[in-house]
Residue, then its C-alpha position, 0 to 999 in steps of 0.5 A: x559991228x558987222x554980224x558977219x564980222x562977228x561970226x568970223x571973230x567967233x570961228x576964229x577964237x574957237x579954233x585957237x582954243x580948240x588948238x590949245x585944247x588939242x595940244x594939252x590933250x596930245x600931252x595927255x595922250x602921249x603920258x598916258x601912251x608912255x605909262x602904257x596904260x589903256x584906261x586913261x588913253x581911251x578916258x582922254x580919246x573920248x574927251x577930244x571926240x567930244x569937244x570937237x563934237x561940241x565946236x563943230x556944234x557952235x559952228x553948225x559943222x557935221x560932228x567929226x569935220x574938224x578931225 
């Protein structure tokens, strides 16, 4: 298989699970925001830093670009 062709397949599987992660944490956040509670919404807001951190590493982008 092309590398390229992998490479792309990569990104793309990457971004969906990113996507998925995003939205179970937006779940998060909104739970944690509806309970007023300022511990767990920071606790949650450093764990979505740092797996957009870690994908942006696997793609070799900047930290932060995918926010």
């Amino acid at each position: 298989m092309d590398p390229n062709h992998q490479r792309q397949q990569l990104k793309n599987v990457t971004f969906g699970l990113l996507n998925d992660i995003g939205i179970n944490l937006s779940k998060l956040y909104d739970l944690a925001d509806m309970a007023n509670n300022t511990g767990p919404i920071m606790q949650i807001e450093n764990v979505m830093e740092n797996c957009e951190n870690h994908a942006a590493s696997i793609l070799n982008l900047p930290p932060r670009i995918l926010r």
